[in-house]
C-alpha positions as semicolon CSV with decimal commas, in nm:
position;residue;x (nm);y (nm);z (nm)
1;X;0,000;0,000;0,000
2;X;0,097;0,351;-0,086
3;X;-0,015;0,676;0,002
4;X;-0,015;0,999;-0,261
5;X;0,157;1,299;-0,129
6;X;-0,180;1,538;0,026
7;X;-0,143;1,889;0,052
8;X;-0,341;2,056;0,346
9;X;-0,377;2,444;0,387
10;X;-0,333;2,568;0,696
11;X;-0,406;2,950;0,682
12;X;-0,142;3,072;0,388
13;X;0,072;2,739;0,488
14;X;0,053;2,478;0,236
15;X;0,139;2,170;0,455
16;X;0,241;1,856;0,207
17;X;0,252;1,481;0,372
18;X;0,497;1,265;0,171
19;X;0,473;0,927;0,241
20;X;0,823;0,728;0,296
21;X;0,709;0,381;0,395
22;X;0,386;0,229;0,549
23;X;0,369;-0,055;0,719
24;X;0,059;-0,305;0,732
25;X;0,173;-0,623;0,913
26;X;0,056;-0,540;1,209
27;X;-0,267;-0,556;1,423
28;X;-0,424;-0,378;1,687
29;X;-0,382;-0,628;1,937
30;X;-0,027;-0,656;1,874
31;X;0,035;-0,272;1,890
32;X;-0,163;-0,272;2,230
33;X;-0,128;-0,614;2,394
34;X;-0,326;-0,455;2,711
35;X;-0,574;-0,318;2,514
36;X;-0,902;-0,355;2,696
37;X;-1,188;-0,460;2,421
38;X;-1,498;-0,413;2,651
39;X;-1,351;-0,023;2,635
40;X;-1,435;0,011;2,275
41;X;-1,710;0,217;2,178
42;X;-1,671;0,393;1,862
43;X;-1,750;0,099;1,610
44;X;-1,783;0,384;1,319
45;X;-1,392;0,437;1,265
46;X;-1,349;0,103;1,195
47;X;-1,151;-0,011;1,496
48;X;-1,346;-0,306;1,574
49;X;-1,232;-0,469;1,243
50;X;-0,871;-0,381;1,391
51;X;-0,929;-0,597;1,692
52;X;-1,081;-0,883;1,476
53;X;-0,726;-0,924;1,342
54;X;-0,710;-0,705;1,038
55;X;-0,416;-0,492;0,958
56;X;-0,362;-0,178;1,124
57;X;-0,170;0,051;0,870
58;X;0,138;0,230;1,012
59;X;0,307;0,476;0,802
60;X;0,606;0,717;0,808
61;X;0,660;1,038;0,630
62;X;0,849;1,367;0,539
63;X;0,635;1,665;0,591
64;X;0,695;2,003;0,372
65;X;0,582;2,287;0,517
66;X;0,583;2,618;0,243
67;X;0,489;2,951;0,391
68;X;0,493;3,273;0,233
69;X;0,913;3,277;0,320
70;X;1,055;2,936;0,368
71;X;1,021;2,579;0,257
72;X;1,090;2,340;0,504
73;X;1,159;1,961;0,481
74;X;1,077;1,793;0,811
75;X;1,195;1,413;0,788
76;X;1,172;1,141;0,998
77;X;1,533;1,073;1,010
78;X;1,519;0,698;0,977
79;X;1,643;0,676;0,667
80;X;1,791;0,414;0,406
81;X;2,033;0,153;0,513
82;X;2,046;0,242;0,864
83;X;2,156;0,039;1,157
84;X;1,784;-0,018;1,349
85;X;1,884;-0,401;1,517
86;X;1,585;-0,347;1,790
87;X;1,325;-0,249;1,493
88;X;1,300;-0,536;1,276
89;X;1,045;-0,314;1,042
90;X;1,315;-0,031;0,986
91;X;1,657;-0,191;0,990
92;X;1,838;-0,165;0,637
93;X;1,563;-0,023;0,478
94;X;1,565;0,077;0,110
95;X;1,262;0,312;0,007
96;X;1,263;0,535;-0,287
97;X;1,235;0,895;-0,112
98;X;1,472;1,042;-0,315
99;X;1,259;0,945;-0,638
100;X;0,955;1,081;-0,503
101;X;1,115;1,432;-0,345
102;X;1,244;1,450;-0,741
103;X;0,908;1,376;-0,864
104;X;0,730;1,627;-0,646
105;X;0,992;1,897;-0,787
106;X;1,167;1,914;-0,496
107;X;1,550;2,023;-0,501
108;X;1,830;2,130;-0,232
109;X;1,830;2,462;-0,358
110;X;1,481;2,558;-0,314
111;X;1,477;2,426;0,088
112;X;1,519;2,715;0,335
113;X;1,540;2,401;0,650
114;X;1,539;2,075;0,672
């Protein structure tokens, strides 16, 4: 699964997520082992399919904030082919960031932060 970049406007702040990897093989119930069912009451999200044993999507993402001054890049800092022994999901990961910062137009030169 993929998610498209989506732009929200905040004011005169255009606020783009970028999605960098998501993650679907997990559940709710392994998430929150202590999760207390007989709690849930808010069947309209769709969190009671979570509990039946359905995937519970987890995603990470670089966030680029534009105002009427800057462009900033806000990034998760996990990165490609880092060392992440304790996080299985994370460790020597290879995701095409790079690719999609290029397709979105996005260059060094036009960042004011990152």
């Amino acid at each position: 699964m993929e998610f498209k970049p989506k732009t929200y406007t905040v004011g005169d702040v255009e606020v783009t997520r970028i999605s960098e990897s998501v993650l679907d093989g997990f559940t709710l119930a392994s998430l929150l082992p202590d999760w207390n069912k007989k709690s849930l009451t808010n069947e309209k999200n769709g969190v009671s399919s979570l509990i039946s044993g359905e995937p519970a999507f987890l995603s990470t993402h670089t966030w680029l904030v534009k105002t009427r001054k800057h462009t900033i890049l806000l990034d998760t800092g996990a990165g490609n082919d880092k060392e992440h022994p304790f996080t299985s999901y994370f460790h020597h990961q290879h995701h095409p960031i790079l690719k999609t910062y290029i397709m979105l137009g996005l260059n060094r030169k036009m960042l004011t932060t990152f």
